[in-house]
N, C-alpha and C positions, 0 to 999 in steps of 0.2 A: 622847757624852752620851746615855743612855737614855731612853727614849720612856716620860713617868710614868704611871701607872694612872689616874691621873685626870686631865683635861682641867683649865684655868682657866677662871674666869668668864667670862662674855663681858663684863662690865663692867670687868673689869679688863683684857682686852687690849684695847679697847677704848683706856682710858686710856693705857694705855702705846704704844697709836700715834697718838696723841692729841699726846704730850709728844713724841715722836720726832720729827714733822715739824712740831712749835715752830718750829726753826730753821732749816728748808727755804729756798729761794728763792722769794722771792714773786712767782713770774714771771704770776700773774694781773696784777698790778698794774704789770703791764712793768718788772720791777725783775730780770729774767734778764740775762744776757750771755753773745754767743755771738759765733763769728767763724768765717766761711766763707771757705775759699782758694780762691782762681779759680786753676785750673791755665793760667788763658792760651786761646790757641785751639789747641794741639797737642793739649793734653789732650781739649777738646773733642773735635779731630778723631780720636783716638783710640777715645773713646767713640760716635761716630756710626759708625766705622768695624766694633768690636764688637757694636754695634747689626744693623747692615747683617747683617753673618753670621748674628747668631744668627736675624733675619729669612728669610733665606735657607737657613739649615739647617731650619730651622721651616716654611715651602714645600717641602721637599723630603719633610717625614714624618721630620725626625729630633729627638732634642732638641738645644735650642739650647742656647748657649754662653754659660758663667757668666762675667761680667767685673765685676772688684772694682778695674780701676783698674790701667795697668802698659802694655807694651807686647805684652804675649803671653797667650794663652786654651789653655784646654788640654782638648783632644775626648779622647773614648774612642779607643783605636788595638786595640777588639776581643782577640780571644785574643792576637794577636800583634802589636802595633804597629809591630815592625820591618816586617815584612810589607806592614803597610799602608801604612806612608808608600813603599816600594817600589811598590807600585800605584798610588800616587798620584802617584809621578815621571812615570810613563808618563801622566797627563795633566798633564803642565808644571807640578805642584801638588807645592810642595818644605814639608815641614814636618822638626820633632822629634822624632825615637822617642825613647820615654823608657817606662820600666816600667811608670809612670802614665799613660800612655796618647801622643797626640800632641801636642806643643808649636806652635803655629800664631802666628805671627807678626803679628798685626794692625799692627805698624808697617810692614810694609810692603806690604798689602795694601791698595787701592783700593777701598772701599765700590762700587764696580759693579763691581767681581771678584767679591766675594760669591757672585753666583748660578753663576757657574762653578766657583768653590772646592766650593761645595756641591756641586753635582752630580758631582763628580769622588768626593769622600768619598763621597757616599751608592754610588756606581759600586766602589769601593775596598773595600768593605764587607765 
């Protein structure tokens, strides 16, 4: 669709978002509906446990770690992440090489491993 030489009125777009959310939800007037899933306490634990890291990469000077929910985050593994998760065996710190960088397993890491996970990565670097 071509971009026209001339703009619309403002009184008529106006009007036509006007008409458009006529028939919106009128959740002013608590007339919305929504439903939120408890994942339980695993999920929880899962989410304080990603928490924990990204805490603890974030005290060491590195960025922290994106978590959308799942049992795994996944760090940079640098030019060469084979590489690095091999430096990082050498401090008892086992992850994922993957091309995308490193796979890290928050299921089974202990929220007070954290600050050792980290410092072994920042060390790995």
């Amino acid at each position: 669709m071509p971009i026209p030489d001339k703009g619309r009125d403002v009184d008529a777009v106006i009007s036509d978002l006007q008409a458009k959310r006529a028939n919106d939800v009128r959740w002013q007037d608590g007339r919305a509906f929504g439903m939120v899933y408890n994942g339980g306490p695993e999920a929880h634990e899962a989410a304080e446990r990603a928490a924990a890291l990204d805490a603890a990469l974030r005290a060491e000077g590195l960025a922290g770690c994106a978590y959308d929910g799942g049992f795994f985050v996944t760090l940079d593994g640098g030019a060469d992440p084979f590489a690095t998760c091999e430096r990082l065996q050498q401090h008892d710190v086992f992850v994922v090489p993957m091309p995308e960088g490193l796979r890290v397993g928050i299921c089974a890491m202990k929220a007070s491993d954290a600050p050792r996970f980290a410092a072994a990565y920042r060390a790995s670097r």
